[in-house]
C-alpha positions in Angstrom: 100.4 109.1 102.5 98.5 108.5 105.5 100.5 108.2 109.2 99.8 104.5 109.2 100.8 104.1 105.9 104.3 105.7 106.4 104.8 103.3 109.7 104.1 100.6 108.2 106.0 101.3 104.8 108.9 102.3 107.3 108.2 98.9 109.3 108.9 97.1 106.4 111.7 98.5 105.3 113.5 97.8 108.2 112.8 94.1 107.0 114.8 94.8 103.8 117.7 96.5 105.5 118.3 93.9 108.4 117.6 90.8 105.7 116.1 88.7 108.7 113.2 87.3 109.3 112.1 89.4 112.1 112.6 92.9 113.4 112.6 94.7 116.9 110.9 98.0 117.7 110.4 100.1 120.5 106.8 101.4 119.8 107.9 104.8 122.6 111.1 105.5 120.1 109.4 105.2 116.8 106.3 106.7 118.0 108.7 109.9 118.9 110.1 109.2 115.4 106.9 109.7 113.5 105.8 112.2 116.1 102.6 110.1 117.1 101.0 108.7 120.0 102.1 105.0 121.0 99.0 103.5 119.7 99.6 104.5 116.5 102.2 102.1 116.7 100.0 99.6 118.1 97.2 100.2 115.6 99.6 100.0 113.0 100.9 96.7 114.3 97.7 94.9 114.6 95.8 96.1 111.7 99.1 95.5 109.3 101.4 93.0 110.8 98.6 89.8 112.2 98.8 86.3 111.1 96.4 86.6 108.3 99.4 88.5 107.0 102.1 86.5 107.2 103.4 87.6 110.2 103.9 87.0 114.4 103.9 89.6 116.5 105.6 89.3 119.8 105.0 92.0 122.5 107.1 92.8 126.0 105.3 95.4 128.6 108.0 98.1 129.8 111.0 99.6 128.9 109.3 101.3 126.0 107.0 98.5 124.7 109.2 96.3 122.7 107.9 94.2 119.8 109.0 91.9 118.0 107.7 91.4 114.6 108.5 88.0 112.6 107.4 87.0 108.7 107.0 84.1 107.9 109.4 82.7 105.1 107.9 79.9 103.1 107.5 79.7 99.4 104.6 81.0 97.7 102.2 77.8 98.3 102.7 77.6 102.1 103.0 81.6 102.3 98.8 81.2 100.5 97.8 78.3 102.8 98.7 80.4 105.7 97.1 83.7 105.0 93.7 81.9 103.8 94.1 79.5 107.3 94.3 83.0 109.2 91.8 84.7 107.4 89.1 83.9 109.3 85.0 83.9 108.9 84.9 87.7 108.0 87.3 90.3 105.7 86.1 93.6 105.3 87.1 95.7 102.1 90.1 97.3 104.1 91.5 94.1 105.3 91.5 92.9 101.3 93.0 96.2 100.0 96.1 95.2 102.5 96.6 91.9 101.7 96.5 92.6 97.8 99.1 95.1 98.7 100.9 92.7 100.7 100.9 90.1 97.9 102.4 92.5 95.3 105.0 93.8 97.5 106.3 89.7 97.7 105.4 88.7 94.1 103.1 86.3 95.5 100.2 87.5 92.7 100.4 89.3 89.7 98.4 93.1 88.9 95.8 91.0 86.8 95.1 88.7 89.6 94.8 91.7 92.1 92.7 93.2 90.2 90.5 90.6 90.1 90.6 89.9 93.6 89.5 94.1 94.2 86.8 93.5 91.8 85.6 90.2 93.0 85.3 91.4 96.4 84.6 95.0 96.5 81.1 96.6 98.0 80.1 97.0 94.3 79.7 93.7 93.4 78.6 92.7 96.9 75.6 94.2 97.1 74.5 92.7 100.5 73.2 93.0 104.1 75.7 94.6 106.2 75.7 91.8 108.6 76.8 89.1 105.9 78.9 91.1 103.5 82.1 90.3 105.4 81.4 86.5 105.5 80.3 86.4 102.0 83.4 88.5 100.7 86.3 86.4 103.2 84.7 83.0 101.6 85.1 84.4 97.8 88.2 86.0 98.4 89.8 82.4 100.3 88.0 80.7 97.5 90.1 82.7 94.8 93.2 82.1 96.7 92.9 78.4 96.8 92.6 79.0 92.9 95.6 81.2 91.9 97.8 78.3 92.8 
């Protein structure tokens, strides 16, 4: 596994263990933890924990960069109405391989459904101009979400 993968997977745990909605980092201690440079952390955080995700993230300057990371709890409709809301006008291939993960880490979407999200939305199939391939691949992949339901 990758460095960001095992923060993250870590991140999440903590989740499990507390049973809250929210946990509290320090990014210095677990940086030091994972022997990594802060932003590691940060990367981390923003490219695994934003809205589009399901969660908030809440950050304090100082005393060792504390951050506060909340999911949101809703059932499964509201959980799908609030990732497509955050999606946004692009989603590259990265940003749909972490959501799919996401998904099947909450139950929100079966294997056969993420594998037809991969498929529907990979470079393969979207054989486009750079500049439009995000745009066309976030409108398919919001479009599929609004139909799983």
């Amino acid at each position: 596994m990758r460095m960001s993968d095992l923060i993250e997977e870590f991140i999440k745990e903590l989740f499990d263990e507390n049973d809250q909605d929210y946990v509290e980092i320090q990014r210095n201690e677990l940086a030091q933890q994972f022997h990594c440079v802060p932003s590691q952390i940060n990367y981390v955080i923003s490219t695994r924990f934003k809205p589009s995700q399901g969660y908030y993230v809440e950050s304090k300057r100082g005393g060792g960069g504390n951050i506060k990371i909340k999911k949101v709890n809703t059932s499964k409709s509201d959980y799908m109405m609030h990732i497509i809301k955050n999606i946004g006008k692009e989603l590259t291939s990265n940003d749909v391989d972490i959501l799919i993960s996401d998904f099947l880490t909450y139950n929100i979407i079966s294997k056969k459904e993420a594998k037809l999200l991969k498929v529907a939305t990979s470079d393969n199939v979207l054989k486009l101009d750079t500049k439009i391939k995000d745009e066309v691949r976030a409108r398919i992949f919001k479009n599929m979400l609004l139909n799983l339901e």
